[in-house]
N, C-alpha and C positions, 0 to 999 in steps of 0.2 A: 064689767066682769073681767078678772085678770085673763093671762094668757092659758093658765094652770086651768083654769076652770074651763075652757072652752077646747083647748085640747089635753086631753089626756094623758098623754107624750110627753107634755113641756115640763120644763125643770126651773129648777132654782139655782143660780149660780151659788157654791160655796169655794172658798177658801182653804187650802190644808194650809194649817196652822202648825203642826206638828208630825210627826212620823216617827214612831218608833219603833226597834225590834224587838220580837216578843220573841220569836224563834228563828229557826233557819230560813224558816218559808212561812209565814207568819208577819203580819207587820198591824199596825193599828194605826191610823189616822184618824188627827183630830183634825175636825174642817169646822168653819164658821160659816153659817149660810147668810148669804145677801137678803134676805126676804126672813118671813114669818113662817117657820115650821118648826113641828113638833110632834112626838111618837110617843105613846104608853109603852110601858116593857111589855116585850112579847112581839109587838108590830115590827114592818119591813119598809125598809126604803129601797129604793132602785138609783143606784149610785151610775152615774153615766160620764162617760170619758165623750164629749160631742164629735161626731160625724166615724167612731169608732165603734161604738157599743157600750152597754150595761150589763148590768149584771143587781139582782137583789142582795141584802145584806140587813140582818137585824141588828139596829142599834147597839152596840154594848155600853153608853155612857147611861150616867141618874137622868132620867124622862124628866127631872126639875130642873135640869139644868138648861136654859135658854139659849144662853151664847153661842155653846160650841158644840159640835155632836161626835160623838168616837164612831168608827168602823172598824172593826177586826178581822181582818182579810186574810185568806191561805191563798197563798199563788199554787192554782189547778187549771187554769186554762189562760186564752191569748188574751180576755179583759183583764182576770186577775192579773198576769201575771204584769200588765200595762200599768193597771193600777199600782202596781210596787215601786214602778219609775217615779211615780209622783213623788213631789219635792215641797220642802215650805214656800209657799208662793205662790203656789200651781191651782188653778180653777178646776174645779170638776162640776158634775152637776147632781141635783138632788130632787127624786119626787117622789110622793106618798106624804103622810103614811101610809102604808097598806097593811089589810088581817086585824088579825083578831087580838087582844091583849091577854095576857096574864090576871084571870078575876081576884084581883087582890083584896075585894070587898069580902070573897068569900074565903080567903084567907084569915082572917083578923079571929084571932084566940085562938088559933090554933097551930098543931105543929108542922112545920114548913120542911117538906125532905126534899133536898134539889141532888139530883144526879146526872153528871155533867162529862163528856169525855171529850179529849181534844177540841180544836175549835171551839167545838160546840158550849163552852163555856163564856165564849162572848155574848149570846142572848142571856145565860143566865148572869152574868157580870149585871147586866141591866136590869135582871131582875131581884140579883141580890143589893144594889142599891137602894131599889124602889122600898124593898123592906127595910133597908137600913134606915130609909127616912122618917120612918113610924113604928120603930122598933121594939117597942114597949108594947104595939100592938100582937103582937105574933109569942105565942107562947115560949116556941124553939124554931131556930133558924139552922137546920143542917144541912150543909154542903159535904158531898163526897163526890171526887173529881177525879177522874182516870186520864192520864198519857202515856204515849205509847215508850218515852223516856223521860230522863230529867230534863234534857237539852229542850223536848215537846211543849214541857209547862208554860202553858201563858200565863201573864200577868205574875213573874215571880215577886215584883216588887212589890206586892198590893195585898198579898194574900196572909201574910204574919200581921196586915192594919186589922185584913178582916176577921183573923181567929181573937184580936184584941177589941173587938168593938163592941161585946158586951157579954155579960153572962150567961144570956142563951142562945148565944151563937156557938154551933160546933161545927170545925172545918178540918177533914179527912181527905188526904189526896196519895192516890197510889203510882205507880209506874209499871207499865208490862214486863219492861225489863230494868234494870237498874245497872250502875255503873257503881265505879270506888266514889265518886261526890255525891253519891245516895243512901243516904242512914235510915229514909223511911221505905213504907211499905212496898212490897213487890208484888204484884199480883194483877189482873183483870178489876176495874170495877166492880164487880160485882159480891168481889170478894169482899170489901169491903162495907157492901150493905147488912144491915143488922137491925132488926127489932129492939135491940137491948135498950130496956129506958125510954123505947118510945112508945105513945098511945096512939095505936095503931086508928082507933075510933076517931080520934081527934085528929087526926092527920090526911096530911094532903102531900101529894109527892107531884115535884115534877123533873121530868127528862129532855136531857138534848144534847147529841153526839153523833156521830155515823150511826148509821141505820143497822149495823148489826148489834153495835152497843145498846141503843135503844131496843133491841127487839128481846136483850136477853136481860137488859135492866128490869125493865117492862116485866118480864117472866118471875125476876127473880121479887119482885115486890109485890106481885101475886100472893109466888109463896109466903112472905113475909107479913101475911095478911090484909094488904092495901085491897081494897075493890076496886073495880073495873073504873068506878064513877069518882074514882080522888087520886086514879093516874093524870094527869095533863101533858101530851106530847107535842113538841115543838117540830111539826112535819115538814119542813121548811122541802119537801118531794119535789125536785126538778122546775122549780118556780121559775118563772123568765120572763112574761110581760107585765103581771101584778095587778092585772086589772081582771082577771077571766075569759080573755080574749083565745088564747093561744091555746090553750088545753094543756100544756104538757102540764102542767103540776095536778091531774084531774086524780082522785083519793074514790073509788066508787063514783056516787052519785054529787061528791064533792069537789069543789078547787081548793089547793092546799094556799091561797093568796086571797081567794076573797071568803073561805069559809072557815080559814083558820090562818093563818099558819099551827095554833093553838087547838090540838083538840084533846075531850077527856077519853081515853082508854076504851070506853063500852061506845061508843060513839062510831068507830073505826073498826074492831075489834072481827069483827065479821066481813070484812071487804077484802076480797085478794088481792095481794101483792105491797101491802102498805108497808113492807120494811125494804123493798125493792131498790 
């Protein structure tokens, strides 16, 4: 039995292979792990700096990909912001999976709305991959993506491949505020969502951003005629040990690590304080 299996705690040595800037405060590592792991989109790993601390982080690379794994990291506290020191070369450590995955099985033929803000486009990065790999499967692939500026936007280099990668892909991104190197949209999020052309029947929507953008995303796809049971929120709420041990990520009668990160809408929907 490895060491992973008998303690909980234990890791996998990986490699950053890479580091790049995505924003000011924003960076994305690609690491190589020593060992056998792998995540569906949607799950969580606990990325750990040894004898310093961890911190959870959802994948943002394609879950097909073996070799290498991305993290997309905002320096917010003393592990993030340790983790940004990291350098090509440099060992960290890696354990999970942990949570729930994005049901991509009940996805297939239908229309896919992803609504996305700040950061919180790194789990969906890994989720709009996943669909890219069976793309003929999904009727319409739509992303609409809120940051707080231009300077905010992750992944600027990636995103003019993804509005190019096929016919029914549509990708939509706004800015709160805008500057003179911004020709597109100004606005909130939210502004940006729209029924027009979509079959609201057929569709499935998912969210992931700070919690107030989720809480009014969420609202506004209500309006927009989504039900309660084809929202999917990515509640990623104060996670830290990833096993259920710790309580803080506790959602009600749920832990946001071992019963989701992933939950649908009606699900949640009645438990106080879930945008907290």
């Amino acid at each position: 039995m490895s060491d992973c299996k008998k303690n909980p705690y234990a890791f996998i040595e990986a490699e950053v292979i890479k580091v790049t800037d995505e924003t000011s405060n924003i960076k994305t590592l690609t690491l190589k792990p020593r060992g056998d792991i792998a995540f569906r989109a949607g799950q969580f790993m606990e990325v750990t700096l040894p004898g310093i601390g961890e911190a959870p982080f959802t994948p943002s690379s394609n879950h097909n990909s073996k070799e290498t794994l991305d993290f997309t990291i905002m320096s917010a506290g003393r592990v993030t912001k340790l983790i940004h020191q990291a350098k090509a070369g440099d060992v960290v450590g890696l354990r999970g999976p942990y949570g729930t995955r994005y049901p991509l099985e009940q996805f297939k033929g239908r229309e896919v709305f992803i609504v996305g803000g700040g950061v919180g486009l790194a789990p969906l990065r890994a989720l709009l991959y996943a669909l890219f790999n069976d793309i003929g499967d999904y009727k319409k692939i739509i992303l609409r993506y809120g940051a707080r500026s231009p300077g905010d936007i992750v992944y600027k280099s990636e995103i003019d491949s993804w509005r190019r990668k096929a016919g029914n892909v549509d990708v939509g991104i706004t800015c709160d505020v805008g500057d003179p190197s911004w020709s597109g949209h100004v606005g909130l999020v939210t502004t940006i969502l729209s029924n027009d052309g979509l079959d609201i029947g057929n569709a499935v929507a998912i969210v992931c951003g700070p919690p107030i953008m989720m809480k009014f995303a969420t609202f506004k796809l209500l309006d927009l005629g989504f039900k309660d049971s084809q929202i999917h929120l990515s509640m990623e709420k104060n996670m830290s040990c990833g096993i259920g041990k710790c309580g803080h990520c506790r959602i009600g009668p749920y832990y946001a690590c071992k019963d989701g990160p992933v939950f649908t809408y009606d699900k949640i929907k009645s438990l106080p304080n879930i945008w907290d």
